[in-house]
PDBQT receptor file of N, H, CA, C and O in Angstrom, charges set to zero:
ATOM      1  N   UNK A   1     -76.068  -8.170  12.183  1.00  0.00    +0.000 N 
ATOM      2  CA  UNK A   1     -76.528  -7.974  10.783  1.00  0.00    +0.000 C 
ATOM      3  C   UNK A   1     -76.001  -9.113   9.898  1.00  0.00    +0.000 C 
ATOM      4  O   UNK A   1     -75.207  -9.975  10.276  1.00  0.00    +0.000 OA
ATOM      5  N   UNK A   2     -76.450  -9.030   8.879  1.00  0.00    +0.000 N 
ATOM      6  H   UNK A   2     -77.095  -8.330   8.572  1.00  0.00    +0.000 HD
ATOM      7  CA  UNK A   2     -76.372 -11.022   8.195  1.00  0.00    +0.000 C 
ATOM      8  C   UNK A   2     -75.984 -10.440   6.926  1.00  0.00    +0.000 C 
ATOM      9  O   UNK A   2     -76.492  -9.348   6.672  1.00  0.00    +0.000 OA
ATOM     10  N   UNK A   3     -75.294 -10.876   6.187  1.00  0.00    +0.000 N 
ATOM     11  H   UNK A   3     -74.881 -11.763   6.392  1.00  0.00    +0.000 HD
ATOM     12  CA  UNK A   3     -74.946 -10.527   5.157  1.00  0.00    +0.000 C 
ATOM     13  C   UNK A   3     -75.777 -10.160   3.981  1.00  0.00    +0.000 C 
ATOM     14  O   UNK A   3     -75.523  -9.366   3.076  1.00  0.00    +0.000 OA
ATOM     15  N   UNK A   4     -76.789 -10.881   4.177  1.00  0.00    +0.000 N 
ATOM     16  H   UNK A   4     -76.995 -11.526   4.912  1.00  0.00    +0.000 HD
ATOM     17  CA  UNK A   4     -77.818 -10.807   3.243  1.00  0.00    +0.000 C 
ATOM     18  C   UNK A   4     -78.237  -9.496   3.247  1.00  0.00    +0.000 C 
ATOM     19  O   UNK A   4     -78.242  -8.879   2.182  1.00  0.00    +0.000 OA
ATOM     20  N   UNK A   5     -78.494  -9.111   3.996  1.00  0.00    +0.000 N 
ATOM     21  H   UNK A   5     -78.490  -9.613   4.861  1.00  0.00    +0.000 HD
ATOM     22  CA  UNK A   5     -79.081  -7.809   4.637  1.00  0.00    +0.000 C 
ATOM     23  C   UNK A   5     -77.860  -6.697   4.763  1.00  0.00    +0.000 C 
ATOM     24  O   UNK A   5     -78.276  -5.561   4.534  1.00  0.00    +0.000 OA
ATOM     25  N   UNK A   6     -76.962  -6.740   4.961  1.00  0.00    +0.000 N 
ATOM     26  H   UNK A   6     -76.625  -7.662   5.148  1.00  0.00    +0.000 HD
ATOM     27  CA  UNK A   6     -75.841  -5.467   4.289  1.00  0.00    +0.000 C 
ATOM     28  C   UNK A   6     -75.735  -5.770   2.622  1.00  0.00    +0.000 C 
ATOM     29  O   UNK A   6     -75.574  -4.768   1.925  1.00  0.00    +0.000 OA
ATOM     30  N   UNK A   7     -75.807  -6.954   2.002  1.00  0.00    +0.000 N 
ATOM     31  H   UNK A   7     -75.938  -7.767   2.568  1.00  0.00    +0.000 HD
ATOM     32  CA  UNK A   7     -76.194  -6.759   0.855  1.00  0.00    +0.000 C 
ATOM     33  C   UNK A   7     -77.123  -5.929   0.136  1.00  0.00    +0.000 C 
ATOM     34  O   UNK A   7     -76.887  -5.028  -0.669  1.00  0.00    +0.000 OA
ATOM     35  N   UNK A   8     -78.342  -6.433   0.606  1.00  0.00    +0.000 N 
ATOM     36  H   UNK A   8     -78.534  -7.164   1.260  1.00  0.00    +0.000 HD
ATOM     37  CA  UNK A   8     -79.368  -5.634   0.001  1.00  0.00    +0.000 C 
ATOM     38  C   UNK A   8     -79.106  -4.303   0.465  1.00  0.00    +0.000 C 
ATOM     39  O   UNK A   8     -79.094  -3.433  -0.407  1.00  0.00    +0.000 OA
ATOM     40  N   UNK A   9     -78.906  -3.979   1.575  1.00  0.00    +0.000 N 
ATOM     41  H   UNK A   9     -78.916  -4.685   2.283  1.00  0.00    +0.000 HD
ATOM     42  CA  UNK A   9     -78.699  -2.429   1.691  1.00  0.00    +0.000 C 
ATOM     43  C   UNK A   9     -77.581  -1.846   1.097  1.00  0.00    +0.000 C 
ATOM     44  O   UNK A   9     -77.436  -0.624   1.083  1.00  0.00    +0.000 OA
ATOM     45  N   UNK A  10     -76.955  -2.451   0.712  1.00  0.00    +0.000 N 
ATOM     46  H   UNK A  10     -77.073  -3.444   0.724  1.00  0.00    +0.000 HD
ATOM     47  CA  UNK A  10     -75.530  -1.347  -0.274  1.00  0.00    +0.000 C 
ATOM     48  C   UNK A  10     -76.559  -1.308  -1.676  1.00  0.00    +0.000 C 
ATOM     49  O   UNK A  10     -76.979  -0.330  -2.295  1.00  0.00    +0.000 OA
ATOM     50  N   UNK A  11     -76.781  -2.774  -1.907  1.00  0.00    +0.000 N 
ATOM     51  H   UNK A  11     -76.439  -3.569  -1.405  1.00  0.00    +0.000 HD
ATOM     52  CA  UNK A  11     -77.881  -2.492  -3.361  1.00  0.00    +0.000 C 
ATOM     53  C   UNK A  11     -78.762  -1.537  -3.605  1.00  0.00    +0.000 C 
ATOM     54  O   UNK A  11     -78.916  -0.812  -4.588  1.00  0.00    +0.000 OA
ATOM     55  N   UNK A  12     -79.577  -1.655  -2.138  1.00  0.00    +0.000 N 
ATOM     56  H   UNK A  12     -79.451  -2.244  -1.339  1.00  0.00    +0.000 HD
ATOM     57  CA  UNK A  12     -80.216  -0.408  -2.218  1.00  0.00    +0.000 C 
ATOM     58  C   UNK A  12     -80.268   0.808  -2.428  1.00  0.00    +0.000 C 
ATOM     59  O   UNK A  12     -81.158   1.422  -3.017  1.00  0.00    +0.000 OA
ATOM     60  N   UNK A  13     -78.800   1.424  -1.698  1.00  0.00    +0.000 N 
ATOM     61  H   UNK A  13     -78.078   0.924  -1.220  1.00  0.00    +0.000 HD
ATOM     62  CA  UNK A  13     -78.805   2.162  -1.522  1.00  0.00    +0.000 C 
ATOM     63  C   UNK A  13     -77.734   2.570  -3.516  1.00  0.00    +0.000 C 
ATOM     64  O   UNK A  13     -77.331   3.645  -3.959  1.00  0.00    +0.000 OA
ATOM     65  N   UNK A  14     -77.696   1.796  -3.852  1.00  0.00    +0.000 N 
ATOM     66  H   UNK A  14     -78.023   0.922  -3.492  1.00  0.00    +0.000 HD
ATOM     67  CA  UNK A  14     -76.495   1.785  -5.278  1.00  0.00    +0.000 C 
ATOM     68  C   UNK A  14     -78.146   2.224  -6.446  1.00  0.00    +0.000 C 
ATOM     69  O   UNK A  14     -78.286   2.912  -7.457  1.00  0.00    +0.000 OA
ATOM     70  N   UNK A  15     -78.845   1.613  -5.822  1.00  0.00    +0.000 N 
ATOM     71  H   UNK A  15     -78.732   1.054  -5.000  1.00  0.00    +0.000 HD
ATOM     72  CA  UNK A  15     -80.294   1.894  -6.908  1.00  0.00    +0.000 C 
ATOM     73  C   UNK A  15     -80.361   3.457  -6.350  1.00  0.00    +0.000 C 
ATOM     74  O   UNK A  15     -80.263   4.369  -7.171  1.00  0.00    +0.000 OA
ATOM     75  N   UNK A  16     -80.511   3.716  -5.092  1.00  0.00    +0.000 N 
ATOM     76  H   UNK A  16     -80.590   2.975  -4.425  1.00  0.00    +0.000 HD
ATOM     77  CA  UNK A  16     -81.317   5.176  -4.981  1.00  0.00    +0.000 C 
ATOM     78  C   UNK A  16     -80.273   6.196  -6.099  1.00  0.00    +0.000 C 
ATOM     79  O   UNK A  16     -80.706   6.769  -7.098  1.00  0.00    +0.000 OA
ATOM     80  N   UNK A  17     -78.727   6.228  -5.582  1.00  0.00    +0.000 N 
ATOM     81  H   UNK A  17     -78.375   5.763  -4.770  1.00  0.00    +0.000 HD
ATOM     82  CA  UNK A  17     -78.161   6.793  -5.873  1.00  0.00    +0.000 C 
ATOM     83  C   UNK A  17     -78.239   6.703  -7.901  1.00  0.00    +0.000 C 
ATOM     84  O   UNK A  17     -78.456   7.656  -8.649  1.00  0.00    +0.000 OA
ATOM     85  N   UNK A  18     -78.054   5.664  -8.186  1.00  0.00    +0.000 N 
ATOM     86  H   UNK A  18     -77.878   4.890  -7.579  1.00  0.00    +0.000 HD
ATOM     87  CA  UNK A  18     -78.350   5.692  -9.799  1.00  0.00    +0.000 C 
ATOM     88  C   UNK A  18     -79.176   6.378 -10.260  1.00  0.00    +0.000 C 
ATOM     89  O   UNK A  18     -78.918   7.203 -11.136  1.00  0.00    +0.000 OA
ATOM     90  N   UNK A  19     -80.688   6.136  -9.635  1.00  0.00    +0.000 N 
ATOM     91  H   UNK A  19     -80.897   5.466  -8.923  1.00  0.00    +0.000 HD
ATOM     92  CA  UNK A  19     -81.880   6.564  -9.682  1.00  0.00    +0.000 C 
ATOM     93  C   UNK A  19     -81.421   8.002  -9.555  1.00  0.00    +0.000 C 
ATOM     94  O   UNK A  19     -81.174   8.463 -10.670  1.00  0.00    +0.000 OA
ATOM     95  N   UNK A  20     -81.219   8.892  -8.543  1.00  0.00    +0.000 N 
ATOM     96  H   UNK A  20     -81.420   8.518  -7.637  1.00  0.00    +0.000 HD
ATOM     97  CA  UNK A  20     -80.516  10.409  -8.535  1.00  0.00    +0.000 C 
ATOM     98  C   UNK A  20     -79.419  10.725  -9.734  1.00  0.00    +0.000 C 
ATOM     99  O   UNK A  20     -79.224  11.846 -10.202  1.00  0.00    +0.000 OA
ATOM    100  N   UNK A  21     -79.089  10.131  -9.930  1.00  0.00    +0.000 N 
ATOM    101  H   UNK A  21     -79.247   9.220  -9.550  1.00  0.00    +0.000 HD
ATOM    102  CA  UNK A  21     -78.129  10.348 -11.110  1.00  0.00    +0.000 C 
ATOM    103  C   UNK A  21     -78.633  10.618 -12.050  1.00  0.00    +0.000 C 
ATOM    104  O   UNK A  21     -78.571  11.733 -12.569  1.00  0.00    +0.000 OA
ATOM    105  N   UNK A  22     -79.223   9.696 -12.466  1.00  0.00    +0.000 N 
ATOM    106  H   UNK A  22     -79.273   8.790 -12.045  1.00  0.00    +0.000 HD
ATOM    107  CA  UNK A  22     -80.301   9.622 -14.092  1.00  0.00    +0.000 C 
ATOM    108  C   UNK A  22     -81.055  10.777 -13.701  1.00  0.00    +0.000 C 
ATOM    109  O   UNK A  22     -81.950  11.205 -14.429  1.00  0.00    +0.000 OA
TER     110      UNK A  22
């Protein structure tokens, strides 16, 4: 896995969770 790509997936996953929050 490349960093880029555990990047975007923590991001991702930091949007879903916000997104549930709100």
């Amino acid at each position: 896995m490349t960093e880029a790509a555990y990047l975007a997936r923590f991001r991702r996953r930091t949007i879903e969770a916000w997104a549930k929050r709100c």
